[in-house]
C-alpha positions as CSV (number, residue, x, y, z in Angstrom):
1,X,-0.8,-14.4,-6.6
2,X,0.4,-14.5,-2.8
3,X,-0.4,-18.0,-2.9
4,X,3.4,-18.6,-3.2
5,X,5.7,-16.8,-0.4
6,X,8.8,-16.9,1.7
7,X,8.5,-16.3,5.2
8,X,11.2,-13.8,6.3
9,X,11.1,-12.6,9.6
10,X,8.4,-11.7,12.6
11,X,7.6,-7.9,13.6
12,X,5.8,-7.5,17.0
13,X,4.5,-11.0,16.1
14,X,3.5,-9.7,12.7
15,X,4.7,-12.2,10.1
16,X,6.4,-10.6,7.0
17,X,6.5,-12.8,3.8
18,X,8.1,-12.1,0.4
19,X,5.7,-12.9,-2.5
20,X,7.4,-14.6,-5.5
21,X,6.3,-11.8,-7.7
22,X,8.2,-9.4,-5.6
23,X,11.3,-10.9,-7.3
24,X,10.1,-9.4,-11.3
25,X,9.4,-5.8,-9.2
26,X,13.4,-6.3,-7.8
27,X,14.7,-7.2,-10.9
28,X,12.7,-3.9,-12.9
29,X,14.1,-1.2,-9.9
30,X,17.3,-2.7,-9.9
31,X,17.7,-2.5,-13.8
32,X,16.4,1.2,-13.8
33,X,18.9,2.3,-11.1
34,X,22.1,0.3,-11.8
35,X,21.4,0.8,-16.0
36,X,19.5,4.3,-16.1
37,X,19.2,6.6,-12.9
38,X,22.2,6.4,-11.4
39,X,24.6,5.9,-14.3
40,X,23.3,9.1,-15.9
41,X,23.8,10.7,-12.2
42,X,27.2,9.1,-11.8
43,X,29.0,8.9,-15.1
44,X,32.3,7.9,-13.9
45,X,31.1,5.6,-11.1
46,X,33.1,2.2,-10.9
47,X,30.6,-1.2,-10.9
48,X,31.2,-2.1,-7.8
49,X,29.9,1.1,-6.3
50,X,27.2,1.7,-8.8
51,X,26.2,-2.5,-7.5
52,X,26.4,-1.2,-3.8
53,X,24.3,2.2,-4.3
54,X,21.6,0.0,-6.3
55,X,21.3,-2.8,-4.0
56,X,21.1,-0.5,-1.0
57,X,18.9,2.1,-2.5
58,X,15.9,-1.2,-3.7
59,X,16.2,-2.6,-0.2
60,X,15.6,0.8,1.0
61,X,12.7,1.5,-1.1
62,X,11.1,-2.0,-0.6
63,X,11.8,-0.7,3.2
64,X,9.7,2.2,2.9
65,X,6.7,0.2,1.7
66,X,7.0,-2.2,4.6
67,X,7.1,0.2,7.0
68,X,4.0,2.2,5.1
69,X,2.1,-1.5,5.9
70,X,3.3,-1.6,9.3
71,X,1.9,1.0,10.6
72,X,-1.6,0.2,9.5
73,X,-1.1,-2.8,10.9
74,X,0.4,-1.9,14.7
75,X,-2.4,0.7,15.0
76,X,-5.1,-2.5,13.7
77,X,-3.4,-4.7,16.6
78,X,-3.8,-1.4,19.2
79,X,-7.5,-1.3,18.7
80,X,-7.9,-5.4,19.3
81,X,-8.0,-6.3,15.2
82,X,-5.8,-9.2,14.6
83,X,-3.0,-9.2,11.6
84,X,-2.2,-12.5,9.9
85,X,1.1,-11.0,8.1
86,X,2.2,-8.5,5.8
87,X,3.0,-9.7,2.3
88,X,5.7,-7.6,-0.1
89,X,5.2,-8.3,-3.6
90,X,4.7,-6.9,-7.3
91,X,2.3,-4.0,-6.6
92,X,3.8,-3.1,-3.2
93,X,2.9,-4.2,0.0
94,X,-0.3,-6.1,1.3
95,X,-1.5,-6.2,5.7
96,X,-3.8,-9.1,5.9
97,X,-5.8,-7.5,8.7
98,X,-8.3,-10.1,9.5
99,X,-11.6,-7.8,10.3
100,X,-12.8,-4.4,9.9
101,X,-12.9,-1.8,12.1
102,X,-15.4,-1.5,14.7
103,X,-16.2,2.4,14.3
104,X,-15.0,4.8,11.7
105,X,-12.8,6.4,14.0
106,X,-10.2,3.3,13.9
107,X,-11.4,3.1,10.6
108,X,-9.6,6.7,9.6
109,X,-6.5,6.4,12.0
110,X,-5.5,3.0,10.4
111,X,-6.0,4.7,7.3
112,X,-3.6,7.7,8.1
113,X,-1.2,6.1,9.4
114,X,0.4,4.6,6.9
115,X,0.8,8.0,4.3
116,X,2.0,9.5,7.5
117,X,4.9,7.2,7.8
118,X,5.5,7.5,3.9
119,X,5.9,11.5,5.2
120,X,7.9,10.8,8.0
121,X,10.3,9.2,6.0
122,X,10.6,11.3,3.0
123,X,11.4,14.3,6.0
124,X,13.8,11.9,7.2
125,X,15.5,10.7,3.7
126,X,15.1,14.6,3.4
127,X,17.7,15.6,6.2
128,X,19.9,12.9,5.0
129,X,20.4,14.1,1.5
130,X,20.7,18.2,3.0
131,X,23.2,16.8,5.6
132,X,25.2,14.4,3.1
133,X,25.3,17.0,0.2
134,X,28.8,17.1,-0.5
135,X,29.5,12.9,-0.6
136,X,26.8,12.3,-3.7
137,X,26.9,8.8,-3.7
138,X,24.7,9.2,-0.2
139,X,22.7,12.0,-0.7
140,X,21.8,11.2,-4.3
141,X,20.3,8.4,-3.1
142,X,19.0,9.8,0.1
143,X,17.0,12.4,-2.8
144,X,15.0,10.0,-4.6
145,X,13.8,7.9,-1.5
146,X,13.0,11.3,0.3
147,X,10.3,11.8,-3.3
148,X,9.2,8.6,-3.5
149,X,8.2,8.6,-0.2
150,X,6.1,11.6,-1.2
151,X,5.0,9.7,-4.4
152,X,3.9,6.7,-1.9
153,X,2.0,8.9,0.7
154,X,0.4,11.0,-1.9
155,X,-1.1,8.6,-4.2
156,X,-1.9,6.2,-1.0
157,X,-4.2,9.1,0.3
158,X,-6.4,9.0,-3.0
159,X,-9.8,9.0,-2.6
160,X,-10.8,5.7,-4.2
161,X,-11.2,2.1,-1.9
162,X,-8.9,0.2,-1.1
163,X,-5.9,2.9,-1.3
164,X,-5.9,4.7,2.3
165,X,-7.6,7.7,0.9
166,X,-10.7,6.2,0.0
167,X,-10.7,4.1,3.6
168,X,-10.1,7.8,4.7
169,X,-12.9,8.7,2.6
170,X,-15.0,5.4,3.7
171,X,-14.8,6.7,7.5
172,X,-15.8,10.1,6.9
173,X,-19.1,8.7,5.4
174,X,-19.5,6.2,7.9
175,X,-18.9,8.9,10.8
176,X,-21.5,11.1,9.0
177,X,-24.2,8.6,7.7
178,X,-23.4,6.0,9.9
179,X,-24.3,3.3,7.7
180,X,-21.1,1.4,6.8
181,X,-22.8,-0.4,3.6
182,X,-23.1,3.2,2.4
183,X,-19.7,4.5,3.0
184,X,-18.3,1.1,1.2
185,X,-20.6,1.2,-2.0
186,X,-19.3,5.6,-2.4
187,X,-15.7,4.8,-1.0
188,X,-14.9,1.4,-3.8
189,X,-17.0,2.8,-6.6
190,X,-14.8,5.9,-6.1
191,X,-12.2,3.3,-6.2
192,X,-13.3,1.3,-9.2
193,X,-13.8,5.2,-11.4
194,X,-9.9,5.9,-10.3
195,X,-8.9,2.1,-11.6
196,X,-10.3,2.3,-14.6
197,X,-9.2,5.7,-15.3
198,X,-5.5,4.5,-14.7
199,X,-6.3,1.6,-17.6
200,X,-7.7,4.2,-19.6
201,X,-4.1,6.4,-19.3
202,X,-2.0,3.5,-19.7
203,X,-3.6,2.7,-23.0
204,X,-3.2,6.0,-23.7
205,X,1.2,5.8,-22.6
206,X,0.6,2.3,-24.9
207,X,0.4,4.0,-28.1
208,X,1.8,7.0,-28.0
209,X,4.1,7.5,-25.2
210,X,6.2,5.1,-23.1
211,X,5.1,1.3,-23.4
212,X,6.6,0.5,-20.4
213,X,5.3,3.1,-18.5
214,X,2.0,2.7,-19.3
215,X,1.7,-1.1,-19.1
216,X,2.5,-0.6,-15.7
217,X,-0.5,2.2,-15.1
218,X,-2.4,-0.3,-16.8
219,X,-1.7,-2.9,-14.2
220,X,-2.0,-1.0,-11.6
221,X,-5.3,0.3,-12.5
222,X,-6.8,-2.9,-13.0
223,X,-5.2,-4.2,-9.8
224,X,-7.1,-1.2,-8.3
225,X,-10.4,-1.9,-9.3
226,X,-10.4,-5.5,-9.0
227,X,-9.3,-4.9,-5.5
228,X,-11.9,-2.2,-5.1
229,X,-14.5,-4.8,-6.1
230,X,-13.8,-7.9,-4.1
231,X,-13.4,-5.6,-1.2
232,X,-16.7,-3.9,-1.3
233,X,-17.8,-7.8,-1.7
234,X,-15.8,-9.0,1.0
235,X,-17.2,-5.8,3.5
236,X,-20.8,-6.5,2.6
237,X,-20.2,-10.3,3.5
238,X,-19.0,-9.5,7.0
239,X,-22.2,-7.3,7.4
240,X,-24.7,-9.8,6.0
241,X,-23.0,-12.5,8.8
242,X,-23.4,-9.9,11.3
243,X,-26.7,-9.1,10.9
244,X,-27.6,-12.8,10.9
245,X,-25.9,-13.7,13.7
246,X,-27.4,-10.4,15.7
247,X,-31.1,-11.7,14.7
248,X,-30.2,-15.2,15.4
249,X,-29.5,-14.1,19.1
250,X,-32.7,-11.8,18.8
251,X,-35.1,-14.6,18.3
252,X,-33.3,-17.6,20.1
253,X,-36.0,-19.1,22.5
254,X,-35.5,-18.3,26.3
255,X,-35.9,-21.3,28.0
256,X,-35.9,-21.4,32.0
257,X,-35.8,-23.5,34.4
């Protein structure tokens, strides 16, 4: 997965790619809306319009979760941390930052930044649909961006690794124990608990409620703690190389002349 990609377009030299996967997501979100949501909302809607509203409204959404990744990475760039691109694809959105943060102060405002610009859109969607309320076909729409904007930012701010809640929670441990080994073991087994208990409620959906439904929480959740894994891997890897390189400028031989 992401092996595969389609460059699209540069942002503040960030490069954006579309992962092939992002195509099966598409496909799902435009079947609900043009089949299900907005058929039940429009009865009487022609199929060019109901086409129009659907395309518009995906875009949109896939819109909101690039601009969610964006913002973690402009604030990474701010504090000196390169970004090798943002990658859209079946689970979302994905900022290849290339190191971690220095302190756990850059730590928690890359982390917040990217539920606060989930918030800032679902106010703005928000005024849209209370401004557009008497032309439906706009502020119908305009409604369920403005919630799952709110969806985004709220589950985004759980407290498990790698979602930006458990990077929030990382930093606070960091700040307070100032061991980042620490704050990387609590913040991705936090992570790991949440994942598992998503696979755990999407068996459950399996069986006896919606298949669909909880295939996907079952996906997600194992996405989730996989993730949550290799990244407490990944973090311990760049401290082990650290340390060695420190010592290895410790006990390098002074020679002079």
């Amino acid at each position: 997965m992401l092996k595969s990609s389609l460059k699209l377009f540069k942002i503040a030299g960030i490069e954006v790619r579309l992962d092939f996967s992002w195509f099966i997501i598409f496909a799902i979100f435009a079947y609900y809306f043009g089949f299900s949501y907005f058929p039940a909302i429009f009865p009487d809607i022609n199929a060019g319009y109901l086409a129009i509203i659907t395309i518009i409204t995906v875009i949109l959404f896939f819109f909101s979760v690039l601009l969610h990744e964006l913002s973690h990475s402009l604030v990474a760039k701010s504090r000196g941390i390169p970004v090798n691109k943002i990658s859209l694809w079946i689970f979302g959105g994905i900022a290849e930052i290339e190191k971690e943060p220095e302190n756990p102060v850059s730590e928690f405002t890359m982390a917040i930044v990217g539920p606060g610009a989930s918030f800032c859109l679902a106010i703005i969607f928000g005024l849209v649909w209370f401004f557009t309320r008497n032309f439906s076909y706009v502020s119908e729409p305009a409604a369920y961006l403005a919630q799952i904007n709110v969806v985004l930012g709220v589950f985004n701010l759980l407290p498990g690794y790698p979602l930006d809640g458990g990077r929030v929670l990382r930093s606070i441990v960091w700040k307070v124990t100032g061991n980042l080994r620490r704050a990387t073991f609590i913040a991705s087994t936090a992570g790991r608990v949440f994942g598992f208990t998503l696979i755990a409620i999407g068996i459950v959906f399996l069986f006896t409620q919606n298949f669909l439904n909880g295939l996907w929480l079952a996906l997600i959740g194992w996405f989730l703690q996989s993730a949550a894994y290799t990244g407490y891997r990944q973090t311990m890897i760049e401290i082990i190389i650290k340390d060695k390189k420190v010592r290895d400028i410790i006990n390098e031989e002074i020679v002079t002349f």
